[in-house]
Backbone as numpy.savetxt, mean C-alpha at the origin, in Angstrom:
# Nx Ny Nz CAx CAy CAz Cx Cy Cz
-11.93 -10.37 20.42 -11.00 -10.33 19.29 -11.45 -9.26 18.30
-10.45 -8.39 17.68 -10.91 -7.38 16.84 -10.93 -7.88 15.72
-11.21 -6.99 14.65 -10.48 -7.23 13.36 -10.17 -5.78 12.69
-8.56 -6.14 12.13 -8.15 -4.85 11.18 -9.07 -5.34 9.60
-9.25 -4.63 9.23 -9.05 -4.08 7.77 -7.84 -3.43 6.96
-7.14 -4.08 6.72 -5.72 -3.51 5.90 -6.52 -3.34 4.18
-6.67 -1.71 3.81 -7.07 -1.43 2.74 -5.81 -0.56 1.98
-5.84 -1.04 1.13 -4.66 -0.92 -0.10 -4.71 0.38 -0.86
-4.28 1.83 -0.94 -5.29 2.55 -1.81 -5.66 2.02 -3.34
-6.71 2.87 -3.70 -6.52 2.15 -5.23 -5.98 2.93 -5.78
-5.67 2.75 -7.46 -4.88 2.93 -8.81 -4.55 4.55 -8.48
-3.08 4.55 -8.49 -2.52 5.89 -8.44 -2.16 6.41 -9.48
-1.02 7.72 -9.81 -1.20 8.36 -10.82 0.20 7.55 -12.07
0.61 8.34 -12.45 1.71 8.20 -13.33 3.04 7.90 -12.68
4.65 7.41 -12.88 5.28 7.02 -12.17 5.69 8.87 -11.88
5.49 9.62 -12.59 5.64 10.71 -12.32 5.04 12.11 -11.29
3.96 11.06 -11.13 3.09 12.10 -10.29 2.46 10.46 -9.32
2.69 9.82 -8.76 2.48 8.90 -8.07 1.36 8.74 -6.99
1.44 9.38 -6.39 0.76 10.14 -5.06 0.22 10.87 -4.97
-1.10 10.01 -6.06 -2.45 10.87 -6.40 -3.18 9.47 -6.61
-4.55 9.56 -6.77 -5.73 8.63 -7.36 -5.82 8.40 -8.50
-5.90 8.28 -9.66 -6.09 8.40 -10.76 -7.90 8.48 -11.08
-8.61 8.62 -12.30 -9.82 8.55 -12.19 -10.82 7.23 -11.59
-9.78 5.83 -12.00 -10.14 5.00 -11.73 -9.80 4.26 -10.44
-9.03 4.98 -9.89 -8.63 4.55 -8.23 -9.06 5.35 -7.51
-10.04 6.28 -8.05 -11.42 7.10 -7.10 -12.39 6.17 -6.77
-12.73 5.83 -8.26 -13.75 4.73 -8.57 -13.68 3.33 -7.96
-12.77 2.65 -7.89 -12.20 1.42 -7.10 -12.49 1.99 -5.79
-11.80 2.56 -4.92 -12.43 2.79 -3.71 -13.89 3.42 -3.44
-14.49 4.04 -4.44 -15.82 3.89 -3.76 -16.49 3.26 -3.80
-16.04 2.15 -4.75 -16.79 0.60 -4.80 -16.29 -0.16 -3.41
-15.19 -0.07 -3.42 -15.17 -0.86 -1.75 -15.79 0.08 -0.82
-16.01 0.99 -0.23 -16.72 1.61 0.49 -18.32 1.42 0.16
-18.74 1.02 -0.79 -20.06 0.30 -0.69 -20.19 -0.90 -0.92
-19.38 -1.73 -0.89 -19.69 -3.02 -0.36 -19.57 -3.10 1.13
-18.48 -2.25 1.53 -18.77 -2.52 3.01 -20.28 -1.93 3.60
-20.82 -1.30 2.84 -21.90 -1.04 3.36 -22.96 -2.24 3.11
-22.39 -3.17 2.06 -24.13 -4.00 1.67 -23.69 -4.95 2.90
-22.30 -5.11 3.00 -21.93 -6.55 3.83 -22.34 -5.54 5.55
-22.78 -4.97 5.97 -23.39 -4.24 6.96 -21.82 -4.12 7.86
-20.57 -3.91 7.22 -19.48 -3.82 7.91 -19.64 -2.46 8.35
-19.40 -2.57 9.58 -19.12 -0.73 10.80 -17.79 -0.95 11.19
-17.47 0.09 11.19 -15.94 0.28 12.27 -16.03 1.80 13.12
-14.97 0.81 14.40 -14.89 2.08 15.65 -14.11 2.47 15.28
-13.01 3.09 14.52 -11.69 3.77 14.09 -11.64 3.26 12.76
-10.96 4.79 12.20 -10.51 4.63 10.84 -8.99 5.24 11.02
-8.09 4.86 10.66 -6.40 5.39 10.60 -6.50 5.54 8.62
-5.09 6.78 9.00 -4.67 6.30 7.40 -3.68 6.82 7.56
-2.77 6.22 6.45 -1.25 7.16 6.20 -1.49 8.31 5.95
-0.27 9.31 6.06 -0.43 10.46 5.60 0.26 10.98 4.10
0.22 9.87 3.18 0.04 10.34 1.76 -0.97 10.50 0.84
-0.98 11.45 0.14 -2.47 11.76 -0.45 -3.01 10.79 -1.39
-2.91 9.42 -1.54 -3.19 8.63 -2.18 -3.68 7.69 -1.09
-3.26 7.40 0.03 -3.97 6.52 1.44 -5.45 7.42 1.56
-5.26 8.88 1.90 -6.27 9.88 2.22 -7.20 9.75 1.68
-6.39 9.58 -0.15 -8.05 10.46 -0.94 -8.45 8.86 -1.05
-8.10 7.40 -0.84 -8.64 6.25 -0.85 -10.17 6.71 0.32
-9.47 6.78 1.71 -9.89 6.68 2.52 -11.28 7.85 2.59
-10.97 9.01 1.94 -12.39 10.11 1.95 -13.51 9.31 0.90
-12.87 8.94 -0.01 -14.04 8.14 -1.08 -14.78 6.87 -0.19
-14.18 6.11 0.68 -14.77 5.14 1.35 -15.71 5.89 1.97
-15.08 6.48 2.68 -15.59 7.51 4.24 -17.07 8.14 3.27
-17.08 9.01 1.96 -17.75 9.39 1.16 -19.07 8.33 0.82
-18.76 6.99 0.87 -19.69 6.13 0.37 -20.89 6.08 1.41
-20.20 5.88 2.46 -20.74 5.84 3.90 -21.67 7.44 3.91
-21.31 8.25 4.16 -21.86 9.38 4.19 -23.02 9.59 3.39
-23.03 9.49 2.27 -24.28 9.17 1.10 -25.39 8.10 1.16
-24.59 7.01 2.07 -25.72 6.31 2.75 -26.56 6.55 3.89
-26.33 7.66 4.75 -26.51 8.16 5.94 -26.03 7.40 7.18
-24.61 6.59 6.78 -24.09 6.07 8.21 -22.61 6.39 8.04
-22.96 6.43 9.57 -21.47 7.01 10.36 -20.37 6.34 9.79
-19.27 6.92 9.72 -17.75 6.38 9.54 -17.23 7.57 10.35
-16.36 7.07 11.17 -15.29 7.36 12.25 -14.52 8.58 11.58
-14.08 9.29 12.19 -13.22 10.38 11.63 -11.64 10.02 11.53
-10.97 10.42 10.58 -9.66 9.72 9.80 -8.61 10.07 10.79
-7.96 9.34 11.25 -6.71 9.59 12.27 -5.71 9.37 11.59
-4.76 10.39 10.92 -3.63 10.21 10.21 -2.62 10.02 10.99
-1.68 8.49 10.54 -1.12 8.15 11.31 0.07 8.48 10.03
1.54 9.09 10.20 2.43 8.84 9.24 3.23 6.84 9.25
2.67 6.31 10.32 3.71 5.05 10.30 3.03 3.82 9.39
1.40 4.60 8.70 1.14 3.18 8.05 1.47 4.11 6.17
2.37 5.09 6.12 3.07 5.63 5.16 4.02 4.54 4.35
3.91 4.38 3.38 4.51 3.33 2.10 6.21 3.96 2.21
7.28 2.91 2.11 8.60 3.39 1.80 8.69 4.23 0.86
9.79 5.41 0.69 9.95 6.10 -0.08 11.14 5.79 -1.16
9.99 5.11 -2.73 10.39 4.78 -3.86 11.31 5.57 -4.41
10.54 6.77 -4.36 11.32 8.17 -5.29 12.85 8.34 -4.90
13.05 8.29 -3.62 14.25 8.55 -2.75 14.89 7.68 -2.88
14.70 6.44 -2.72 15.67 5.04 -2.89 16.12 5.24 -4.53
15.13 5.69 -5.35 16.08 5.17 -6.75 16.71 6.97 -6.88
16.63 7.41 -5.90 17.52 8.95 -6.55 18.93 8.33 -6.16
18.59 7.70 -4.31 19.76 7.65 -4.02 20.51 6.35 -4.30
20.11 5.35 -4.71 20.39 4.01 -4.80 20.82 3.77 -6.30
19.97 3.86 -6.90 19.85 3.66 -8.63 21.38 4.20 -9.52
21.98 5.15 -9.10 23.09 5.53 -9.25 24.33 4.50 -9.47
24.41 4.30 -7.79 25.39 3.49 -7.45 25.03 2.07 -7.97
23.81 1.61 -8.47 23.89 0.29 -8.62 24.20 0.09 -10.29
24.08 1.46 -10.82 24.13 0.99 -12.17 25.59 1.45 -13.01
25.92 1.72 -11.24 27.88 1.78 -11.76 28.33 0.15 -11.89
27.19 -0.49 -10.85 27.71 -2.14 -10.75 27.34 -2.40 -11.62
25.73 -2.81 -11.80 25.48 -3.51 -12.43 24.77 -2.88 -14.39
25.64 -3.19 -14.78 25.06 -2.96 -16.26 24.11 -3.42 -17.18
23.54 -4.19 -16.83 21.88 -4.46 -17.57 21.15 -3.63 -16.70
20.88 -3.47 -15.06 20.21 -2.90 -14.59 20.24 -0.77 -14.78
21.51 -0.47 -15.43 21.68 0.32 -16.11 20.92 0.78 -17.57
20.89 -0.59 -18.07 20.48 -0.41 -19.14 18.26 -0.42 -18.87
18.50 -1.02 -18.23 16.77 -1.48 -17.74 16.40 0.09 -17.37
16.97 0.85 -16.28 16.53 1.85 -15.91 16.89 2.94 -16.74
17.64 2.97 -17.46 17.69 4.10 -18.74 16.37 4.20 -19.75
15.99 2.30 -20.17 14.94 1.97 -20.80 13.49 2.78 -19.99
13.30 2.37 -18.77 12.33 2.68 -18.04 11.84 4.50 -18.15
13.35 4.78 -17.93 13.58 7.01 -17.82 13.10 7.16 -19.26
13.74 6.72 -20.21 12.90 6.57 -21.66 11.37 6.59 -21.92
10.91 5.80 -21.56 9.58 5.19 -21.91 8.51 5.96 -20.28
9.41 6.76 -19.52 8.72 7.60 -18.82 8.68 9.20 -19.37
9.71 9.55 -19.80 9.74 10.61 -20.54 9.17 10.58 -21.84
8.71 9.55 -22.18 7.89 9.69 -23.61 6.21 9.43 -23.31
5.99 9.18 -22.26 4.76 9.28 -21.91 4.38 9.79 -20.60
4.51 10.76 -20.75 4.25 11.44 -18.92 3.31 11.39 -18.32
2.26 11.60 -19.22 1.07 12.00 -18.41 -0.19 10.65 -19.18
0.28 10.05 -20.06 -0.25 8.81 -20.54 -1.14 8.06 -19.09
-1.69 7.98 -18.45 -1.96 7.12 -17.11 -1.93 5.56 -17.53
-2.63 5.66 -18.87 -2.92 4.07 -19.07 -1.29 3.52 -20.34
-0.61 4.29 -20.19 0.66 3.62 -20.77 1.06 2.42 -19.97
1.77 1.42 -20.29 2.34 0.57 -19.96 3.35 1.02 -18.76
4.08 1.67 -19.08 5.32 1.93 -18.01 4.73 2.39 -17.18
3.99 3.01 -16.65 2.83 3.27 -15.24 2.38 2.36 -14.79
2.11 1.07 -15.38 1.37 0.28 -14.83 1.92 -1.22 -14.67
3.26 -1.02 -14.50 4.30 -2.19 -14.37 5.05 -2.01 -13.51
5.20 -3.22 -12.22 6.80 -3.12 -11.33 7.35 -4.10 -13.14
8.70 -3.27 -12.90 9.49 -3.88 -13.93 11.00 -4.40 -13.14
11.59 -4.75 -13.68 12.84 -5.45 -13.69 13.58 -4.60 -12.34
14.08 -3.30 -13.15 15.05 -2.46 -12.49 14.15 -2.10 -11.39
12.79 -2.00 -11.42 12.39 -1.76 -9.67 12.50 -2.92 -9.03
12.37 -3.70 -9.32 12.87 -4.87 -8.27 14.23 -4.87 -7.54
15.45 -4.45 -8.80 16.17 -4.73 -8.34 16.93 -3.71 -6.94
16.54 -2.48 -7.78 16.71 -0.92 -6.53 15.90 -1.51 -5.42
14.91 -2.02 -5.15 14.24 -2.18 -3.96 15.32 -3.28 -3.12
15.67 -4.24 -3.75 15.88 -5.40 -3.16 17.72 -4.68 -2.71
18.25 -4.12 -3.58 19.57 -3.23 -2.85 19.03 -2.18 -1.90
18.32 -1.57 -1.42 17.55 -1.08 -0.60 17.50 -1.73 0.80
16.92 -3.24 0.47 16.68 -3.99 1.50 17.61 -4.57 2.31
18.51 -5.09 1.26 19.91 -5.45 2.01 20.92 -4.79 2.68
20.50 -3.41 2.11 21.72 -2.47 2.85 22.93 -2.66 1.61
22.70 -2.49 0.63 24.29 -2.87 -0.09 24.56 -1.32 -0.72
23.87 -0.33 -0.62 24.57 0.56 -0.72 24.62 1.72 0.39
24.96 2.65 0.04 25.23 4.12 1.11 23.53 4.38 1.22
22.58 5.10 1.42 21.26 5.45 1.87 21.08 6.26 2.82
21.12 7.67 2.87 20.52 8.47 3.96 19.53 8.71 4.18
18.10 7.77 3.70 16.79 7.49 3.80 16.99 6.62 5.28
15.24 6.31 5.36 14.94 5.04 6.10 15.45 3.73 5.65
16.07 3.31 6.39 16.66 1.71 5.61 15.05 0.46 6.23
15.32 -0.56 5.21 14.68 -1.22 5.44 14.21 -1.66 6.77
15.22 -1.96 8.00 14.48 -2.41 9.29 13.68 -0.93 9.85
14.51 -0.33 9.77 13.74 0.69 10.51 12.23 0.88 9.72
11.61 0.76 8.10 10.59 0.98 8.05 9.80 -0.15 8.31
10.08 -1.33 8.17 9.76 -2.50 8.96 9.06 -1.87 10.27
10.05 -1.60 11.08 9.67 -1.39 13.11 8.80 -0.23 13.02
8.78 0.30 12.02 7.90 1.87 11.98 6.44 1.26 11.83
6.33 0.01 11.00 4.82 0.02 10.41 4.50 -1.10 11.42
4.99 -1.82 12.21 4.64 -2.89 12.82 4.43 -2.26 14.25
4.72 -0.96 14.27 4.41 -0.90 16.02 3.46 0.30 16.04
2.45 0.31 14.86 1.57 0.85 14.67 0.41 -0.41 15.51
0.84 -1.54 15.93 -0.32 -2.20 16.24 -0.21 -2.20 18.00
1.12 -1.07 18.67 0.67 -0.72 19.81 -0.50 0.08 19.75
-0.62 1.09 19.13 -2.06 1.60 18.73 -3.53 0.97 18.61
-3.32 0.12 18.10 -4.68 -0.54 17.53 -4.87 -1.66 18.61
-3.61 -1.94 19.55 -3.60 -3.00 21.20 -5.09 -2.11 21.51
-4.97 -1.26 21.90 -6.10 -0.25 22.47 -7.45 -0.36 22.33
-7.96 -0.83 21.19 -9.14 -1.05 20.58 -10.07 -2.30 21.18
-10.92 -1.50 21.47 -11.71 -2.43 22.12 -12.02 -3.64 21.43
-12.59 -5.16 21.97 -12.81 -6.17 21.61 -13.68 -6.45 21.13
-14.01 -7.25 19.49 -15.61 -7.04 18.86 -15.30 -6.18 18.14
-14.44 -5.36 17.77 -14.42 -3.96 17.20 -14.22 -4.29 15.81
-13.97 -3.23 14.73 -13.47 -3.34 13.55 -12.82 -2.21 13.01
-11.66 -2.07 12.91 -10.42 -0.92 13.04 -10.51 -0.97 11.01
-10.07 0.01 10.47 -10.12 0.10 9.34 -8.22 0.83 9.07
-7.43 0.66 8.26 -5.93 1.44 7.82 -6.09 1.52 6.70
-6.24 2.89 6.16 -6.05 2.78 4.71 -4.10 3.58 4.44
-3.80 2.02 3.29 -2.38 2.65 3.38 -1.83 1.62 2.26
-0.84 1.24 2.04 0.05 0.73 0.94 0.01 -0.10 0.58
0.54 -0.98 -0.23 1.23 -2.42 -0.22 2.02 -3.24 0.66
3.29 -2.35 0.78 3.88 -3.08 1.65 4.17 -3.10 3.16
3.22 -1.82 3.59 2.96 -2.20 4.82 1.69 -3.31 5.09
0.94 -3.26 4.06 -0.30 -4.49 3.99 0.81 -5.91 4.30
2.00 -5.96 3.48 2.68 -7.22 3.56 3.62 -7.70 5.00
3.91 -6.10 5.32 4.79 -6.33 6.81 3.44 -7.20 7.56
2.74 -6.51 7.73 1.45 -6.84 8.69 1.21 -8.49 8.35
0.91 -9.00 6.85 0.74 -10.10 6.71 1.97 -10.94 7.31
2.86 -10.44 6.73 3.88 -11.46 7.42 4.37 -11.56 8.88
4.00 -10.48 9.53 4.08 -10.88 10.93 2.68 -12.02 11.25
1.42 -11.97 10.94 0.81 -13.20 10.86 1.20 -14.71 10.54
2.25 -14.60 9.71 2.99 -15.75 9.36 4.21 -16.01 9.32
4.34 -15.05 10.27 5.72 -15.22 11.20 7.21 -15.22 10.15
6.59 -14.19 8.77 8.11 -14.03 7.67 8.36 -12.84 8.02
9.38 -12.22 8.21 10.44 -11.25 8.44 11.77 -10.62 7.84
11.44 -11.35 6.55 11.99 -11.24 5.66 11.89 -10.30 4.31
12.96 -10.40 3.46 12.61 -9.50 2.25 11.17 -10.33 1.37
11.04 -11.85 1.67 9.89 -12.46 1.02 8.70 -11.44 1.29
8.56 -10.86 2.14 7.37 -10.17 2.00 6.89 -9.63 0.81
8.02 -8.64 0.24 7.84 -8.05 -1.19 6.79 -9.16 -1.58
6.80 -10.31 -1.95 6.56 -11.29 -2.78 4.94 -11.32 -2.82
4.33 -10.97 -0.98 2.98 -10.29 -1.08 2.82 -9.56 -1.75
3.52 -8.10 -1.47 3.39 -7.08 -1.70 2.43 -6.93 -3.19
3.44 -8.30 -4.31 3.60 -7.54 -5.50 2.06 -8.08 -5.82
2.08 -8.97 -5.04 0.31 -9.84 -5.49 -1.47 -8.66 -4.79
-0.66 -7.59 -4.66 -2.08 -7.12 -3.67 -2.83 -6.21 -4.52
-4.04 -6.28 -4.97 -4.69 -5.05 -6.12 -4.92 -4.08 -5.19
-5.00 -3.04 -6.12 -5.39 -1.46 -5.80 -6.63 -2.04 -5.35
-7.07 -1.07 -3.77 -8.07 -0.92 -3.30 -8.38 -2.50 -2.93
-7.86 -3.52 -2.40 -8.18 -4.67 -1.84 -7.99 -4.56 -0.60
-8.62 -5.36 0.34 -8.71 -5.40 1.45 -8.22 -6.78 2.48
-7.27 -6.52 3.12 -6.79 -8.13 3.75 -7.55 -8.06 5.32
-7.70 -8.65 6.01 -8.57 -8.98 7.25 -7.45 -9.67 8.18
-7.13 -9.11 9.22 -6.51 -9.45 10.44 -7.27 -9.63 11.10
-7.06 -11.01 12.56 -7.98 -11.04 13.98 -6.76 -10.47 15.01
-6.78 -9.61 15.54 -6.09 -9.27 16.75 -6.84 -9.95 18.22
-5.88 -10.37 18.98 -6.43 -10.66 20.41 -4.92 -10.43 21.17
-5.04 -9.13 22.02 -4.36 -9.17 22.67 -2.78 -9.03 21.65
-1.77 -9.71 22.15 -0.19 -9.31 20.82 -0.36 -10.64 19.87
-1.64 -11.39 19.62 -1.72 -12.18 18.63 -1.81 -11.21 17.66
-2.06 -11.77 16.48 -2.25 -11.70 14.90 -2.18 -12.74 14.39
-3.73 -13.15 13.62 -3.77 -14.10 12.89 -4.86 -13.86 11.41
-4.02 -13.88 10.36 -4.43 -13.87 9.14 -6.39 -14.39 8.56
-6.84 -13.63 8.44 -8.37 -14.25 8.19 -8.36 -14.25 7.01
-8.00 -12.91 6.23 -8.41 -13.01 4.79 -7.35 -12.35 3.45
-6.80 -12.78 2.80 -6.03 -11.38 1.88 -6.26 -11.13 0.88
-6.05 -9.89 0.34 -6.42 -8.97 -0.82 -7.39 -9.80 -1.74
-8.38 -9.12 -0.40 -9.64 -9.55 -1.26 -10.63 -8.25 -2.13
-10.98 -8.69 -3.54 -11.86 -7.50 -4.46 -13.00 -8.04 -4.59
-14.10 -8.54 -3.71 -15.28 -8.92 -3.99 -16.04 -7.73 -4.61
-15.74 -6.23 -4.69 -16.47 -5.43 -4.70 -16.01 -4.80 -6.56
-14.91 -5.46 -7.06 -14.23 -4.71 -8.14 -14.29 -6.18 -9.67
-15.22 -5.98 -10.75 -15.39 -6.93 -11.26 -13.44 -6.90 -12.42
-13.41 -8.08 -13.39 -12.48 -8.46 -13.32 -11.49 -6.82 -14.38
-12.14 -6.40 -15.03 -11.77 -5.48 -15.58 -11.56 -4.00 -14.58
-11.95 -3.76 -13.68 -11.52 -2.65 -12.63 -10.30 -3.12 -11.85
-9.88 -4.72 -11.75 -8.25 -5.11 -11.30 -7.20 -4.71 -11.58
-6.37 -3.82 -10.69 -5.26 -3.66 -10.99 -4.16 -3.55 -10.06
-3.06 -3.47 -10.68 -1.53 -3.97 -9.35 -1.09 -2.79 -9.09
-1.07 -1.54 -10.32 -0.59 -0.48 -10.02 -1.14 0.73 -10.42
């Protein structure tokens, strides 16, 4: 029986520049990259998405290791353990929903506000909140209730879940490492618990930057060992976004 490591990156940038580290989601992951070293954790493969916020998680781990003088696996960028694309859903979605719906109009005007008045703020509030109107663009997203010439929800579903024909491969005893999102952390959980649903989000929203959930693979099982766990991040380095 293997085990994944589903690692979360840590604290990214501004809602404006997203898909970056911030100073302190450098720092968060190289604290988990040395705890896996005190807990004497090795792995035969390391994967990561191919956004620069999975990456630069994954070089700071990979980095911790290196400074200790032990091996870590070389990074196999996979694009399918890649996070849905936020930016794109509310260019193309956010529109049409706030012809419907008019508080969520008003929510995301509030939000464009309070992003344009602090751009580059990292530790402002509006950076560091799912708020209202992202819930709601995601969840019209999910259902299909509007037009979308993105990835729709099933398809990024089947994209991140058959990343574990890949990891079938891995020898037994092993310890596979993914550094990558939230909510592919949650697809993965919920195929352990057999939800297939939009409830996943509901993980999603509970997982800190740079936490780590623990899968046992055997064969096309999956069964849940551990989730978003921060043994390595005391209570003031916690964060959701």
């Amino acid at each position: 029986m293997s085990r994944l490591y589903l690692v979360r990156h840590g604290q990214a940038g501004t809602r404006g520049a997203y898909d970056s580290l911030s100073e302190l989601g450098k720092r968060q992951a190289r604290l988990l990259g040395e705890h896996f070293i005190s807990q004497g954790m090795r792995f035969a493969t390391a994967y990561t998405g191919n956004l620069a916020r999975q990456h630069q998680t994954a070089e700071q781990v990979a980095g911790a290791f290196a400074d200790a003088g032990i091996s870590f696996p070389s990074l196999i960028i996979d694009r399918a353990w890649d996070e849905f694309d936020l930016t794109r859903v509310y260019q193309e979605i956010a529109p049409q929903l706030a012809q419907e719906d008019p508080n969520f109009r008003r929510e995301y005007e509030e939000m464009r506000a309070q992003v344009r008045a602090n751009p580059e703020i990292h530790s402002a509030s509006i950076h560091r909140k799912w708020l209202p109107c992202d819930t709601k663009v995601v969840q019209a997203w999910i259902r299909g209730h509007f037009a979308y010439s993105g990835e729709s929800w099933q398809q990024f579903r089947e994209r991140v879940a058959a990343c574990q024909l890949r990891i079938n491969g891995t020898g037994r005893h092993e310890n596979v490492v993914a550094f990558t999102s939230a909510t592919p952390i949650s697809i993965w959980t919920g195929l352990s618990l057999d939800i297939f649903d939009d409830r996943v989000m509901r993980l999603a929203g509970a997982l800190y930057n740079a936490s780590y959930t623990v899968l046992r693979m055997r064969d096309e099982q999956i069964r849940l060992h551990s989730f978003n766990a921060v043994p390595h991040l005391a209570p003031d380095l916690c964060t959701w976004r």
